[in-house]
ZADO-1210 file (C-alpha; in nm, 4 decimals, padded with zeros to 6 digits):
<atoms>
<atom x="16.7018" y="06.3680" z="12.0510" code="UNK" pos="1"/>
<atom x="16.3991" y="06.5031" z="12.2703" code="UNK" pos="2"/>
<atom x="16.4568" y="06.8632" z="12.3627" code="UNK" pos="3"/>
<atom x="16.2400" y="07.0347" z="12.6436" code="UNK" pos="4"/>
<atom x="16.1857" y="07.3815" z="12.6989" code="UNK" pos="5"/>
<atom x="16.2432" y="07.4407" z="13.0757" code="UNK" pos="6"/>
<atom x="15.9953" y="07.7634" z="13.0269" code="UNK" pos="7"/>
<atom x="15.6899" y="07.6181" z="12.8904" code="UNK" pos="8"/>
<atom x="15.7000" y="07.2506" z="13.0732" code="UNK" pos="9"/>
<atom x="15.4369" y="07.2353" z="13.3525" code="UNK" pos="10"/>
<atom x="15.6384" y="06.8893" z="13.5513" code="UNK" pos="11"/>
<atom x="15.3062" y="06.7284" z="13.4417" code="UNK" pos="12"/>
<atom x="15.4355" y="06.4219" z="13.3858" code="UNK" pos="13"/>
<atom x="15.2460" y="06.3269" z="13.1149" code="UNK" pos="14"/>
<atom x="15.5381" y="06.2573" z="12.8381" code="UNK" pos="15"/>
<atom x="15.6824" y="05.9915" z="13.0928" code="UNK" pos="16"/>
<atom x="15.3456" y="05.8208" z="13.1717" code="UNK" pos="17"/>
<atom x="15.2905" y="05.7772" z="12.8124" code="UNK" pos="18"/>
<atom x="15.6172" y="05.6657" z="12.6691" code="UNK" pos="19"/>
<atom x="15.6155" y="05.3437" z="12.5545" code="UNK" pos="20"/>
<atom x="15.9333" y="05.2216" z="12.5605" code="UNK" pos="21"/>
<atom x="15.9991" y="05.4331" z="12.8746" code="UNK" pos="22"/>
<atom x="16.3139" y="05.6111" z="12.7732" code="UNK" pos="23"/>
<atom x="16.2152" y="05.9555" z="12.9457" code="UNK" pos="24"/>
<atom x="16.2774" y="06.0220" z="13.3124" code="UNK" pos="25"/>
<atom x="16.2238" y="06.2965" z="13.5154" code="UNK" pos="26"/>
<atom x="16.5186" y="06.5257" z="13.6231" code="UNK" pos="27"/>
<atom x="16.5420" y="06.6688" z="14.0036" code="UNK" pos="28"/>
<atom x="16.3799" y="06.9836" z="13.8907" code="UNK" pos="29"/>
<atom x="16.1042" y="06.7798" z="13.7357" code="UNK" pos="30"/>
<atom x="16.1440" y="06.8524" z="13.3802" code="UNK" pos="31"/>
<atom x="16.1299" y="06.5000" z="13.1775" code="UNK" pos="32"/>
<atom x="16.4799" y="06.4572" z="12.9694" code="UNK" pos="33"/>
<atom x="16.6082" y="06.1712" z="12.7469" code="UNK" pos="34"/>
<atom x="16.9610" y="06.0154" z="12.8995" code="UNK" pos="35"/>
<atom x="17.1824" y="05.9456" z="12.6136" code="UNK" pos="36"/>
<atom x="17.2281" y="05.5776" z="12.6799" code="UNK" pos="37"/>
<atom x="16.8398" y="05.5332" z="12.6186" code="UNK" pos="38"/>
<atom x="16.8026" y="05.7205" z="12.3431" code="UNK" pos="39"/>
<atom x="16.8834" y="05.4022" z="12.0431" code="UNK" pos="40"/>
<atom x="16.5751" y="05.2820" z="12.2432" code="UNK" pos="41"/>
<atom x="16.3438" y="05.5903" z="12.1029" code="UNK" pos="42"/>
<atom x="16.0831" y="05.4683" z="11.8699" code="UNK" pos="43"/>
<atom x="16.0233" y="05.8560" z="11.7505" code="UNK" pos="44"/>
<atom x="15.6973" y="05.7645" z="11.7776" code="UNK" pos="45"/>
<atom x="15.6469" y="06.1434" z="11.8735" code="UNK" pos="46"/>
<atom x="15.3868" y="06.0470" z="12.1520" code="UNK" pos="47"/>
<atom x="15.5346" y="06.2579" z="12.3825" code="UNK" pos="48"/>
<atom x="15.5504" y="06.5707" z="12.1667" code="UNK" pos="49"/>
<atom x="15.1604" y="06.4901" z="12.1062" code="UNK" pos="50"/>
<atom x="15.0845" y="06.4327" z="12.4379" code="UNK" pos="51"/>
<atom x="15.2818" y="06.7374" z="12.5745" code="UNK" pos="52"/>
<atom x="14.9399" y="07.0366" z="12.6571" code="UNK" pos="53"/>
<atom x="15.1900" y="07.3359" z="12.6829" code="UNK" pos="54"/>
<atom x="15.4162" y="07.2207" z="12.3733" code="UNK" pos="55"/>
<atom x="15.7544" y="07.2386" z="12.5414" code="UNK" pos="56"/>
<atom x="15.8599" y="06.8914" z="12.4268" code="UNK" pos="57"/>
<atom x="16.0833" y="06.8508" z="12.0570" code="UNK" pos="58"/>
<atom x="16.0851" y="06.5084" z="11.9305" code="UNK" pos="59"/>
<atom x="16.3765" y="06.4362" z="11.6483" code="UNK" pos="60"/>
<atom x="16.3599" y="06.7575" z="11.5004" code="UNK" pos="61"/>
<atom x="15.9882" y="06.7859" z="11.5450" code="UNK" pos="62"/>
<atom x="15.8297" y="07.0998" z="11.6959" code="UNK" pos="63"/>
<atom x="15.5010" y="07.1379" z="11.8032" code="UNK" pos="64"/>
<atom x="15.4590" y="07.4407" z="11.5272" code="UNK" pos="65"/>
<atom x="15.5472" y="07.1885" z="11.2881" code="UNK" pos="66"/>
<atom x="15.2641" y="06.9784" z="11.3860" code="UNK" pos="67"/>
<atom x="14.8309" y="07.0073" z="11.2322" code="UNK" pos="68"/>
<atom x="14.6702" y="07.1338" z="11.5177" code="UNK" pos="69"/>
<atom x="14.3437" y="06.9134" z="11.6479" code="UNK" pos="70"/>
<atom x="14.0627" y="06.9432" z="11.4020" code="UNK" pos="71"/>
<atom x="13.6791" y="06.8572" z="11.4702" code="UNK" pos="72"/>
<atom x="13.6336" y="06.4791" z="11.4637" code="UNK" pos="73"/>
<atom x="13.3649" y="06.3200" z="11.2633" code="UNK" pos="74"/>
<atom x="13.0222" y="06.2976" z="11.4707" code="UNK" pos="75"/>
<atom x="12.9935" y="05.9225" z="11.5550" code="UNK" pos="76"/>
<atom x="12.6954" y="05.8999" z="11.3348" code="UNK" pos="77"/>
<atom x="12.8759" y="06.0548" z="11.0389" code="UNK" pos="78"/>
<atom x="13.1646" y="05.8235" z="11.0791" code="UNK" pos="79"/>
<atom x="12.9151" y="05.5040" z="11.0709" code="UNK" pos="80"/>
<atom x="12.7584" y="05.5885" z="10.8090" code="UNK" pos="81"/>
<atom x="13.0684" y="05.6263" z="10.5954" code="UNK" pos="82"/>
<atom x="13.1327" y="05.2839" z="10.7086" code="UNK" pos="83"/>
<atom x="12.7885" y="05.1756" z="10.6192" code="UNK" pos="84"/>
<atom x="12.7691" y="05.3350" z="10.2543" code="UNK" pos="85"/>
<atom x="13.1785" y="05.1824" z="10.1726" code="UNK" pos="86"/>
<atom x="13.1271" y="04.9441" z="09.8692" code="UNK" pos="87"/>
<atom x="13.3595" y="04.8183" z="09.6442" code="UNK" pos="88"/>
<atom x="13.3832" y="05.0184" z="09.3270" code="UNK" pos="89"/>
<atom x="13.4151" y="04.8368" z="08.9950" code="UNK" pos="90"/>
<atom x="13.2536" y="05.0599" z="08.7757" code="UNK" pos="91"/>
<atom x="13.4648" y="05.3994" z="08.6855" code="UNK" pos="92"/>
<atom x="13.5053" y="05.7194" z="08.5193" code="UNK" pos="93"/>
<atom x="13.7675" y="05.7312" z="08.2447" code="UNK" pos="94"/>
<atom x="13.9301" y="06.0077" z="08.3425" code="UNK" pos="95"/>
<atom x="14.1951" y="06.1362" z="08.5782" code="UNK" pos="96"/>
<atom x="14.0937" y="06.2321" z="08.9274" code="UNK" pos="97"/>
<atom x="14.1977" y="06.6197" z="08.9949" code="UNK" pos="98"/>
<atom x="14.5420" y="06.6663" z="09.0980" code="UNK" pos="99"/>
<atom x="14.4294" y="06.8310" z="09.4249" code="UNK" pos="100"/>
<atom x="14.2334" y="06.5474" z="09.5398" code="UNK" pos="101"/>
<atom x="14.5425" y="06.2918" z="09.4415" code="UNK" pos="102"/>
<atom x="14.7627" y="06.5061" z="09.6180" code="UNK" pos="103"/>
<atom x="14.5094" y="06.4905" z="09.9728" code="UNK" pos="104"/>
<atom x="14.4713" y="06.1033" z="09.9233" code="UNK" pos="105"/>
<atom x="14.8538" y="06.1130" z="09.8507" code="UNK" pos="106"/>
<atom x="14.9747" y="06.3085" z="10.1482" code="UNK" pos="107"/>
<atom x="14.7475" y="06.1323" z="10.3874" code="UNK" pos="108"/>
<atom x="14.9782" y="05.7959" z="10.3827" code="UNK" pos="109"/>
<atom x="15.2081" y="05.9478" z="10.6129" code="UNK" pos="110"/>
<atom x="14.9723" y="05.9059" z="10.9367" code="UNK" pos="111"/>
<atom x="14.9025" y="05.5295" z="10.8926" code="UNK" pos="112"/>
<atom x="15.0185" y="05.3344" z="11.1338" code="UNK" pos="113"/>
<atom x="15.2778" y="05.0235" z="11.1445" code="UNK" pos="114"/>
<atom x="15.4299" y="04.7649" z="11.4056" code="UNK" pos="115"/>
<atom x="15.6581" y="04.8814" z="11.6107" code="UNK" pos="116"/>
<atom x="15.6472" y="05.2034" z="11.4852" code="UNK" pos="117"/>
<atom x="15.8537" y="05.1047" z="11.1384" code="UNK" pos="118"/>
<atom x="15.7640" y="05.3739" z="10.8815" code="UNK" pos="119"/>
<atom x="15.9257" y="05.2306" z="10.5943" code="UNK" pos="120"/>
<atom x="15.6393" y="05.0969" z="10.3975" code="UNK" pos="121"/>
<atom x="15.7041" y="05.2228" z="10.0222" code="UNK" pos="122"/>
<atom x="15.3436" y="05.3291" z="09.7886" code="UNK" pos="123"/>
<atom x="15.4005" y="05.3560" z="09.4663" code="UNK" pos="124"/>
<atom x="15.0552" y="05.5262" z="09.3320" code="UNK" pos="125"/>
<atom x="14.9517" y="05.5353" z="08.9538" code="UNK" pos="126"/>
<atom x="14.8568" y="05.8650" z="08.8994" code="UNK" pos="127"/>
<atom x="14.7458" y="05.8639" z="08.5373" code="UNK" pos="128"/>
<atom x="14.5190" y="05.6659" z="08.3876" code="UNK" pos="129"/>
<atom x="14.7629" y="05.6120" z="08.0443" code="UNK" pos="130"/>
<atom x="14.9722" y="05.4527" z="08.3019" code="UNK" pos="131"/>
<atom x="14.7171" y="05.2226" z="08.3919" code="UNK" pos="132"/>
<atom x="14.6907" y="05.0998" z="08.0289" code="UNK" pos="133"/>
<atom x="15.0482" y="04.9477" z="08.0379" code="UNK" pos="134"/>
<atom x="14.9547" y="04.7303" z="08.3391" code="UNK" pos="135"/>
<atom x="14.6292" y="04.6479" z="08.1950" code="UNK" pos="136"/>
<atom x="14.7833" y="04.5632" z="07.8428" code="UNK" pos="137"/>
<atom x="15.0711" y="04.3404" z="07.9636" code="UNK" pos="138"/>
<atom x="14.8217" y="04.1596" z="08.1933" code="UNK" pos="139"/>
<atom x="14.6162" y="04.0830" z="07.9968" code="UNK" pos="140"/>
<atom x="14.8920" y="03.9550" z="07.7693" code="UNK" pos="141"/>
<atom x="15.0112" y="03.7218" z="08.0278" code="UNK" pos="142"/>
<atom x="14.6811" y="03.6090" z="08.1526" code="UNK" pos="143"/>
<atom x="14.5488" y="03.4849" z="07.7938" code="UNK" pos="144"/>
<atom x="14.8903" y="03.3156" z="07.7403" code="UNK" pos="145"/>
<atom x="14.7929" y="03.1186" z="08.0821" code="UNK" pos="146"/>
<atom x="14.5027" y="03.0338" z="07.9565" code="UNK" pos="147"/>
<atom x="14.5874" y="02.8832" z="07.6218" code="UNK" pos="148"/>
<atom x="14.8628" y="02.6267" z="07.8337" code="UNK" pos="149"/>
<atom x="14.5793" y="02.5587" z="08.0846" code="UNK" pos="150"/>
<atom x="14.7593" y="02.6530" z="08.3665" code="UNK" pos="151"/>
<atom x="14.5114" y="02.9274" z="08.4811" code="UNK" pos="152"/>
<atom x="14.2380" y="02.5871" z="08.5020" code="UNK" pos="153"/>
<atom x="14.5134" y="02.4089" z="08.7054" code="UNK" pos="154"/>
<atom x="14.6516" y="02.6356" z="08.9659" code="UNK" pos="155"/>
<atom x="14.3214" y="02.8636" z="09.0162" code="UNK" pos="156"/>
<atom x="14.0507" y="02.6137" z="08.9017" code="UNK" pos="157"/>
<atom x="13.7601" y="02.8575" z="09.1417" code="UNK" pos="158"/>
<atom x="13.8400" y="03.1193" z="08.8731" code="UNK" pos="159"/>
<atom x="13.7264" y="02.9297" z="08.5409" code="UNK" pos="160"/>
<atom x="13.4397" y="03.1037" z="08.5170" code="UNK" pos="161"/>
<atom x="13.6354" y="03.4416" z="08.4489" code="UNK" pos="162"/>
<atom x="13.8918" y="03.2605" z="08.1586" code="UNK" pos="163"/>
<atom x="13.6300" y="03.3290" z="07.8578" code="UNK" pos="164"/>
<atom x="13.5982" y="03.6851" z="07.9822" code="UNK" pos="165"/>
<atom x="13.9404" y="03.7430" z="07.9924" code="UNK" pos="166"/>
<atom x="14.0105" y="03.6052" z="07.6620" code="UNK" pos="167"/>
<atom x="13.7035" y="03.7962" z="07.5149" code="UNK" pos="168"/>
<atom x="13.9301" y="04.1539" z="07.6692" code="UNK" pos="169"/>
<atom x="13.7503" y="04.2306" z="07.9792" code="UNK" pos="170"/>
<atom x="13.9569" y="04.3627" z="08.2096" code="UNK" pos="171"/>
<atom x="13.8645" y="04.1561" z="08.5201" code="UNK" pos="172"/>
<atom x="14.2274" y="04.2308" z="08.7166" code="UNK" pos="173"/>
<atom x="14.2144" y="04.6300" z="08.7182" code="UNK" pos="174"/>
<atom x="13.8027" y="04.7012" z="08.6335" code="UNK" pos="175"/>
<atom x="13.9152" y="04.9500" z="08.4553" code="UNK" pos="176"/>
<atom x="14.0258" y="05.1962" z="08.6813" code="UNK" pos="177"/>
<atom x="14.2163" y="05.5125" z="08.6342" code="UNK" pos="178"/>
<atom x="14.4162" y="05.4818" z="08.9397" code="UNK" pos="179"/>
<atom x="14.5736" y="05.2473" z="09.1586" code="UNK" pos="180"/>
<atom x="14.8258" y="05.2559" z="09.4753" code="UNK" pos="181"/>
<atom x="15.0640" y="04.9602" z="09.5716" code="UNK" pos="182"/>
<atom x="15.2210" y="04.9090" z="09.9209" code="UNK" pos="183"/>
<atom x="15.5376" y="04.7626" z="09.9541" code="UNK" pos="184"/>
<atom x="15.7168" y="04.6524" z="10.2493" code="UNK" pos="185"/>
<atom x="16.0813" y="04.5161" z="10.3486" code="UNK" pos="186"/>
<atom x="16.1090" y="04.1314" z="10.3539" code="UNK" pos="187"/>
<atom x="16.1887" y="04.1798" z="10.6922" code="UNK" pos="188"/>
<atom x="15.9743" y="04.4408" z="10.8325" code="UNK" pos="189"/>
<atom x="15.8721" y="04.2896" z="11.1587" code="UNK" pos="190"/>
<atom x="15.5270" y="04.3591" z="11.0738" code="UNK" pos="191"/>
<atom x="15.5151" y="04.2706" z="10.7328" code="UNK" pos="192"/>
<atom x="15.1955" y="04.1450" z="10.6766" code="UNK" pos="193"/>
<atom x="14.9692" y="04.3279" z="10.8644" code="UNK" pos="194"/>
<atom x="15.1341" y="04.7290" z="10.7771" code="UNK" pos="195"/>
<atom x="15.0552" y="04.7233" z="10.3881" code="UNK" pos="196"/>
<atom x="14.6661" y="04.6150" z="10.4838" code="UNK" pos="197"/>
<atom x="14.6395" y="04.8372" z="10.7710" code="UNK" pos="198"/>
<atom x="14.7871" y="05.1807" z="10.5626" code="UNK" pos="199"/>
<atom x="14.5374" y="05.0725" z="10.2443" code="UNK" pos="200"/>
<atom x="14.2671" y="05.0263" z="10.4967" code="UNK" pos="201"/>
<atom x="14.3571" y="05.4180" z="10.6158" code="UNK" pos="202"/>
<atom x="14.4136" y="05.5275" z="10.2558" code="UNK" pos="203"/>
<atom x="14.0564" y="05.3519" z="10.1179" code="UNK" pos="204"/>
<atom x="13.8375" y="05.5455" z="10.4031" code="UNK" pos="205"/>
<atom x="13.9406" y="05.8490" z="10.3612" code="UNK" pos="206"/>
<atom x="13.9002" y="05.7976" z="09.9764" code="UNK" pos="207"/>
<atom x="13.5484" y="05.7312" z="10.0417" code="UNK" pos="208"/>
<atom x="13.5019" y="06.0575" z="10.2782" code="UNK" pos="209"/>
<atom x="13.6501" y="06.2517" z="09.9108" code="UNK" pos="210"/>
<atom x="13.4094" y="06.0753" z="09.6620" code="UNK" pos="211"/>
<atom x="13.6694" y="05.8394" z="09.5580" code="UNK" pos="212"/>
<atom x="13.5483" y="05.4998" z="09.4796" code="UNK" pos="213"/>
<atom x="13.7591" y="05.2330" z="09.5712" code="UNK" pos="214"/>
<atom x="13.8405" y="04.8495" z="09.5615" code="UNK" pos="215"/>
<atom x="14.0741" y="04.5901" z="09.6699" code="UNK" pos="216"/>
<atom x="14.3088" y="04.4148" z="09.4178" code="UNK" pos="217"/>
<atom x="14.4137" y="04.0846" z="09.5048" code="UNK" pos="218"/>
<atom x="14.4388" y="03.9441" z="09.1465" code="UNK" pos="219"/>
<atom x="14.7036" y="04.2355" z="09.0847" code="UNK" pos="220"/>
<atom x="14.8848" y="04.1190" z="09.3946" code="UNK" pos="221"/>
<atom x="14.9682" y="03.7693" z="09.1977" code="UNK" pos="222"/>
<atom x="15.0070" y="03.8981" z="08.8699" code="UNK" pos="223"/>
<atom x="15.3002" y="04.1096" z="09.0170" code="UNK" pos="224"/>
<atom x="15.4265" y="03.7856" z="09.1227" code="UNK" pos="225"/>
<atom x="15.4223" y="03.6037" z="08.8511" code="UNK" pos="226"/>
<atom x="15.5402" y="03.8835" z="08.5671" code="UNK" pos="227"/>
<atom x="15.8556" y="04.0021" z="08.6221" code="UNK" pos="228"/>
<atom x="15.8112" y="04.2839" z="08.3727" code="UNK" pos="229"/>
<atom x="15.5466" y="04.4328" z="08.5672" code="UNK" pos="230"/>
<atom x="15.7310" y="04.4525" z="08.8920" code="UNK" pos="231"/>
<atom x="15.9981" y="04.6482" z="08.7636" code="UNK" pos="232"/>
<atom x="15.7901" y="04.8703" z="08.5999" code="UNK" pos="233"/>
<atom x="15.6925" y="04.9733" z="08.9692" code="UNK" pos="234"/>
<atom x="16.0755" y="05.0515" z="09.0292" code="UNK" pos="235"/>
<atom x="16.0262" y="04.9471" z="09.4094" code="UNK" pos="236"/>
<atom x="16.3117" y="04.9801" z="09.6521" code="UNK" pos="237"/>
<atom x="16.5527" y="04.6570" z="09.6547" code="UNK" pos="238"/>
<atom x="16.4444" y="04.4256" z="09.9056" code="UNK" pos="239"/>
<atom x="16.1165" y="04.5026" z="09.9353" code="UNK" pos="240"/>
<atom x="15.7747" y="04.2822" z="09.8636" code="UNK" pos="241"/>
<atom x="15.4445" y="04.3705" z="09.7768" code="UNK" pos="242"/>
<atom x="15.1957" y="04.3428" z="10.0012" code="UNK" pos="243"/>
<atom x="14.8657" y="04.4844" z="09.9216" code="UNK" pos="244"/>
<atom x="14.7081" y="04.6576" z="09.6190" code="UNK" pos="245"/>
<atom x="14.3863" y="04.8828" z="09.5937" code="UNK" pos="246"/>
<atom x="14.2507" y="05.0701" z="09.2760" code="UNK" pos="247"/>
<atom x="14.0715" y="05.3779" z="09.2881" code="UNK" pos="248"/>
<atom x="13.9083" y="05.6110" z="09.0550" code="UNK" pos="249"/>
<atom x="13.6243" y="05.8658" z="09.0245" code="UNK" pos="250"/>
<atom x="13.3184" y="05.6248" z="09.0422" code="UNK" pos="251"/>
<atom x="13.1056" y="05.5898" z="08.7476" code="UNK" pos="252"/>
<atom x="12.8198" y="05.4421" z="08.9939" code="UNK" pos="253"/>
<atom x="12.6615" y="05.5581" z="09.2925" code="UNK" pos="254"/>
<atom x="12.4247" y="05.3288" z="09.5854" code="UNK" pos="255"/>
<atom x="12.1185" y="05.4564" z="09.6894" code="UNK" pos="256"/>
<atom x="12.1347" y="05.2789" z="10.0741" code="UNK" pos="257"/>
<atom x="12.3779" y="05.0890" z="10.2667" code="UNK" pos="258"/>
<atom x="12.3715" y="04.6944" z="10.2706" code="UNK" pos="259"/>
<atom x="12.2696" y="04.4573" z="10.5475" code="UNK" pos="260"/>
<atom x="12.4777" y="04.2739" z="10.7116" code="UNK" pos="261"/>
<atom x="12.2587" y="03.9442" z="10.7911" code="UNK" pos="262"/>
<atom x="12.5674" y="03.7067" z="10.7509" code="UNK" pos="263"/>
<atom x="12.7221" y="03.9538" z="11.0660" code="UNK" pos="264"/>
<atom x="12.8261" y="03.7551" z="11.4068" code="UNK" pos="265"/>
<atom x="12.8739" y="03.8754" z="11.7388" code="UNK" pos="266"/>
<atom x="12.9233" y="03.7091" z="12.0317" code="UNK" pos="267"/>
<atom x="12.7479" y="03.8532" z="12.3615" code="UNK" pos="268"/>
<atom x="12.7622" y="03.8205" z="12.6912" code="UNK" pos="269"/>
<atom x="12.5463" y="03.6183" z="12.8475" code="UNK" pos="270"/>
</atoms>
């Protein structure tokens, strides 16, 4: 239900322009209002409430106290060169990041976006570094059995060169790490594949902007797959799949100057 407050709406207009799905209208006095037979059609994608420069507009039980007010964006400059100095971390601290910062990293998730507006990605985020051990121990188990049948050579031949480092107990799957987050997503989310990358991607830059280091787990993605034993340890929500993994950590290893990007392509106009 969208409510609007009579008193405070100016008849600007702006909550209709900028509706999506184009479920509010405005009434004869000029004050926008939801009918009821458009209102399944609602995405509660709270645009409106956003949008709304006098705060008159509800969305769903949302008020405009309820919502952070505008804070000072990143200078441009700033923001590139966060993007410049992002490397993957494999190197980390053995110890616990402080509960404060996994709390800010935690609470973050809920402003990443999704098709269609479908906010029911599930993260199930490893929080202790003990924890980490059981994933890393029964990995590891799995992997080295793998190896002895020669499957491992068979099915992922491009990773022989890591099968003697593996078996020697180097943890090539989680680096180490203290930490790591999982996104899972209904099997039929109608944007499936894209919504666990695209919240990760949210959840790894503003890990950088805190210190964090981070790094993409694909290898963790399969071994979920293939080990039942670690999937249920992750007690995720029936029906749902994974669909992205990222570790994260204090970093034991700092750069002293961004990359370049000489492999980068751009088309221009010509």
């Amino acid at each position: 239900m969208i409510i609007v407050n009579p008193e405070k709406c100016l008849r600007c207009s702006k909550c209709i322009k900028d509706c999506i799905v184009e479920v509010l209208k405005a009434g004869s006095d000029g004050i926008p209002f939801l009918a009821p037979e458009l209102e399944k059609y609602c995405l509660n994608c709270q645009h409106c409430l956003a949008i709304c420069p006098s705060g008159a507009l509800s969305c769903h039980g949302v008020t405009p106290e309820m919502c952070p007010a505008p804070g000072k964006r990143p200078a441009p400059q700033e923001m590139l060169n966060l993007l410049q100095m992002r490397r993957s971390c494999r190197l980390y601290k053995d110890e616990n990041l402080p509960s404060d910062t996994m709390t800010a990293l935690k609470n973050a998730l809920a402003w990443t976006p999704t098709g269609c507006n479908v906010h029911n990605l599930f993260f199930r985020v490893i929080e202790d570094k003990e924890e980490m051990a059981f994933f890393r121990e029964e990995t590891s188990s799995m992997l080295k059995k793998l190896i002895k049948t020669g499957i491992m050579s068979l099915i992922y031949p491009r990773f022989k060169r890591y099968l003697a480092e593996i078996m020697g107990g180097k943890d090539v799957v989680y680096r180490n790490a203290p930490h790591m987050i999982i996104a899972a997503v209904p099997q039929k989310a109608p944007c499936k594949e894209a919504d666990p990358w695209i919240a990760l991607s949210y959840f790894d830059l503003y890990a950088q902007s805190l210190g964090v280091g981070t790094c993409w787990c694909g290898f963790a993605v399969h071994a979920f797959k293939w080990n039942r034993k670690l999937k249920k340890h992750l007690r995720l929500p029936p029906g749902y799949r994974i669909g992205a993994v990222m570790l994260f950590g204090a970093p034991a290893v700092s750069y002293a100057r961004a990359t370049n990007p000489v492999n980068f392509n751009l088309e221009e106009e010509k």
